[in-house]
N, C-alpha and C positions, 0 to 999 in steps of 0.2 A: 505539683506532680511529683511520685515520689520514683528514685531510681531504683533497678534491682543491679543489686553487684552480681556477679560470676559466681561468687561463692555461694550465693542467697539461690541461685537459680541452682546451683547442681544440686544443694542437699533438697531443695523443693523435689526435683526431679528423682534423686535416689528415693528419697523418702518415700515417691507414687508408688515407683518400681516395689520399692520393696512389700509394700501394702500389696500391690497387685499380686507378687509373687506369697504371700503368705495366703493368700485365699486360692492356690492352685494347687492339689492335691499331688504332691509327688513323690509319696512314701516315707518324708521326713518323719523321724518320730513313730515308724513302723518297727516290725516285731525284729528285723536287724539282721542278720547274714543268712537265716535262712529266706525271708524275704525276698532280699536280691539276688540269693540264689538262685531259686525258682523265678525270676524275672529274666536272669540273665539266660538261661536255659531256655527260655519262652522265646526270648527274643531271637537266640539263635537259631532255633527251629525255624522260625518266622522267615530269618535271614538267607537259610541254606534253600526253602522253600523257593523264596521268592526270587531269590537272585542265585540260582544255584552253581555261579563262578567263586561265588564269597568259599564256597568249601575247599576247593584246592587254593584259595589266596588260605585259609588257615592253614593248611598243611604245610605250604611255604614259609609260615611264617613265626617266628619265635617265642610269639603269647600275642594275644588279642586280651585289648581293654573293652569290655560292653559296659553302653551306659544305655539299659534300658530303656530309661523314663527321664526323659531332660524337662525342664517345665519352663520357658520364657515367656516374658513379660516386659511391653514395653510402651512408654510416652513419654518421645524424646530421649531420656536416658531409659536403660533398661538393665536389663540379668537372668539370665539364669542360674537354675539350680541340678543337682539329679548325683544319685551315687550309682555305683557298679562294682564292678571287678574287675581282676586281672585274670587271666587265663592262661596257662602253661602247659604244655601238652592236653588239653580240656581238664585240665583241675584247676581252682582255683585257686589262689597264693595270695592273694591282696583284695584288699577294699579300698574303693575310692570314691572322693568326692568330686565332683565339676564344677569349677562357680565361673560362670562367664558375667561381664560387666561393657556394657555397650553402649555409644552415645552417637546419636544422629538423628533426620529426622525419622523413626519410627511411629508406629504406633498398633498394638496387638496381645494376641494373648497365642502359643504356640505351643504345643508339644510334640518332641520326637526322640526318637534315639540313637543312635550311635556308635561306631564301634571304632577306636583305630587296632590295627596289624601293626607290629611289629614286626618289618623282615630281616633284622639280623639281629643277632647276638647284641653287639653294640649300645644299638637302640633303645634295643632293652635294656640294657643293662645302667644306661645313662638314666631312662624313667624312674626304673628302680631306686636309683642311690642318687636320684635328690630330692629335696625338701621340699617341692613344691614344681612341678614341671611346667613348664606353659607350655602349649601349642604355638606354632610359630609357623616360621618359612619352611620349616625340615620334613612339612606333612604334604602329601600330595594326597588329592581328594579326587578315588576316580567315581564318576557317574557313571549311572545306566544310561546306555543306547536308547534310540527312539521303539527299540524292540521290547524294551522292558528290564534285557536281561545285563547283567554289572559283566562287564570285563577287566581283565587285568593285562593291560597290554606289555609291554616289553617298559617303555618308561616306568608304570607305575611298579612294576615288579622289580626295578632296582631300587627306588625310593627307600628311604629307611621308616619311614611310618607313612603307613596309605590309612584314609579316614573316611569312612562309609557315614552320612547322612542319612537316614531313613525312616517311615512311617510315621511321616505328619501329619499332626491334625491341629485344625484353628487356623487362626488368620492371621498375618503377620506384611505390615507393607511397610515400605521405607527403606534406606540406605543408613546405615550406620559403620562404624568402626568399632571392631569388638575382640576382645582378647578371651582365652582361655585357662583358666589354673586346675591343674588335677592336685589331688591331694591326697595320702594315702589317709584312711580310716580305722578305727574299731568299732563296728558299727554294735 
């Protein structure tokens, strides 16, 4: 009987992921800033639409990140992928990348997309000027109500970055632990 080390099993498992996520069409290797421009405008449409609290949380808030199109993928270990922008008074200022990396028991193929808020100066300004941001404990994530519609209550209105989830599709079950890198681009 032969053993598998820890080591042997996770690059087994990245490897799937990575397979999986390279057969999921997520704009990688698209025409480039005008591309996720017109995504990122699509998506906000989409978002003011459907949750039309998301509009005054932008007005409150310093620049909004949209990640249109996130692509994950996973069995056992997993990732995502997906680029966007930054937004500052609604122009745009930056490109970025998303790379999430996730291990548990999963198993799926998902896409959605994303936006966080920045509500202060600060926030922003800490994304901006590093190297690489991860998403962590400093993000509060609010949900819509059973009505449909997103609120921004008193808690998440102090928050320094509030993180909008939205418009998924695929299927996606399990429990994992998963982290987030933003990364600025030249797309």
């Amino acid at each position: 009987m032969k053993t598998i080390t820890r080591r042997a099993a996770m690059l087994g498992a990245l490897a799937t992921g990575g397979t999986l996520l390279a057969g999921c069409a997520n704009g990688v290797g698209s025409s480039g800033s005008q591309t996720i421009d017109a995504r990122v405008q699509s998506t906000m449409n989409y978002l003011y639409s459907a949750f039309p609290g998301t509009e005054q949380l932008r007005r409150k808030s310093a620049g909004v990140l949209v990640m249109p199109l996130m692509t994950k993928a996973a069995l056992g270990a997993g990732g995502a992928y997906g680029r966007g922008a930054l937004l500052v008074n609604d122009t745009t200022v930056d490109y970025y990348s998303a790379a999430q990396a996730s291990l548990g028991f999963q198993i799926g193929a998902q896409q959605y997309a994303h936006a966080l808020f920045f509500m202060t100066n600060d926030a922003l300004y800490n994304f901006r000027t590093s190297p690489g941001w991860e998403a962590g404990g400093d993000i509060e994530y609010a949900l819509r109500d059973r009505g449909g519609n997103l609120t921004a209550t008193t808690l998440t209105s102090t928050a320094p970055v509030i993180g909008l989830i939205f418009g998924q599709a695929g299927l996606m079950a399990g429990a994992s632990v998963d982290g987030t890198k933003y990364t600025r681009i030249i797309p």
